[in-house]
ZAPARO-83203 format. One record per residue: x negated, y negated, z negated of N, C-alpha, C in turn; residue in three letters. Coordinates in steps of 0.2 Angstrom, whole numbers, plus 5000, padded with zeros to 4 digits. Layout:
BEGIN
XYZXYZXYZALA/...
//
This chain:
BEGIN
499650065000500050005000499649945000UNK/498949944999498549884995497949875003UNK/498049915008497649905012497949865018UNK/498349855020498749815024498449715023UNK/498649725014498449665012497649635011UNK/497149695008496649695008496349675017UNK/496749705022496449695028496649635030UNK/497049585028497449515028496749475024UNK/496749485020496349445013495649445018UNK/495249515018494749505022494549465029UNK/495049465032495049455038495149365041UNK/495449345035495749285035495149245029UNK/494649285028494249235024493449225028UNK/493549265035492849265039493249245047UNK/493349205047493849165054493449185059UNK/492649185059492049185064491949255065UNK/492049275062491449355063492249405060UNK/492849425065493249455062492949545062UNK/492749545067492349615067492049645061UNK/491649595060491149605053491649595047UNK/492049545048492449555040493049625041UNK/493349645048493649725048493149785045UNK/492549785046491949825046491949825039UNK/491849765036491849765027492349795026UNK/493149775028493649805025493749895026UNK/493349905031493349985032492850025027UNK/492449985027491750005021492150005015UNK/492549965011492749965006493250015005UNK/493550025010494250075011494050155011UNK/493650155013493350225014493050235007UNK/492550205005491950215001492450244994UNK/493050194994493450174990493950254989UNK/494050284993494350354995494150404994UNK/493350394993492850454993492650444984UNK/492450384984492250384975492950394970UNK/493550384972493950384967494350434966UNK/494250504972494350554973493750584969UNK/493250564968492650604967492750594958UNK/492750534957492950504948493650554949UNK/494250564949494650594948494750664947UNK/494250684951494050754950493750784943UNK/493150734943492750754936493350734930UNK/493850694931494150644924494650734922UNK/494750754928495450804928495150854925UNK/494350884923494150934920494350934912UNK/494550884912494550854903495650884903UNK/495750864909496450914909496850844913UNK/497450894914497850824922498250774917UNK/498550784910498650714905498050674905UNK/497550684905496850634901496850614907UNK/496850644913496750624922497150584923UNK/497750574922498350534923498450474919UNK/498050484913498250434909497550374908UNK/497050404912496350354914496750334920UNK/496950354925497150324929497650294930UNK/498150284924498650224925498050174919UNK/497750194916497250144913497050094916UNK/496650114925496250074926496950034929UNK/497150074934497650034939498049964934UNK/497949994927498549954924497849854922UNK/497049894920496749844921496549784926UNK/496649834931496449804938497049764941UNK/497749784938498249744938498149664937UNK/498149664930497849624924497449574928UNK/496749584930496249564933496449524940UNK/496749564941497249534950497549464947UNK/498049474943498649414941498049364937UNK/497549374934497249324933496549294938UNK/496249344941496149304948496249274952UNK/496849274955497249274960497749214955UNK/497949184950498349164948498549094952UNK/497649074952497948984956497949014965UNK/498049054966498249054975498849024978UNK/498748984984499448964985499448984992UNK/499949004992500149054999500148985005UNK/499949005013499748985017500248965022UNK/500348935025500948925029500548945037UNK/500148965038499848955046499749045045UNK/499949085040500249155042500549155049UNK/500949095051501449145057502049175055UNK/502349175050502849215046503649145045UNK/503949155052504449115050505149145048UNK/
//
């Protein structure tokens, strides 16, 4: 759900070089797919509660950290979205 937007954010922060900023956003997509599957795996050894319950931990962090960095963003009118 979160890659649609991340390839919006990326894309719209490098106006010059959109290839290289799609390029970052596949690097992070992917890498992102491989390592979090990899930490999942090792967390689920400890058992699929402890597994489930790091993982609404971090997601519930990284919420947290979203709303407060993201809090002064003001949405753009030159989206195209009439």
């Amino acid at each position: 759900m979160t890659q649609p937007l991340f390839a919006g954010i990326v894309t719209s922060l490098c106006g010059k070089r959109p290839g290289q900023a799609m390029g970052l956003n596949v690097f992070f997509l992917f890498t992102g797919f491989g390592l979090g599957s990899l930490i999942f795996g090792e967390v689920l050894r400890l058992g699929f509660g402890h597994a489930l319950g790091a993982f609404a931990a971090v997601e519930a962090a990284a919420a947290w950290a979203s709303i407060a960095l993201f809090r002064a963003e003001i949405p753009s009118d030159s989206v195209g979205i009439s």
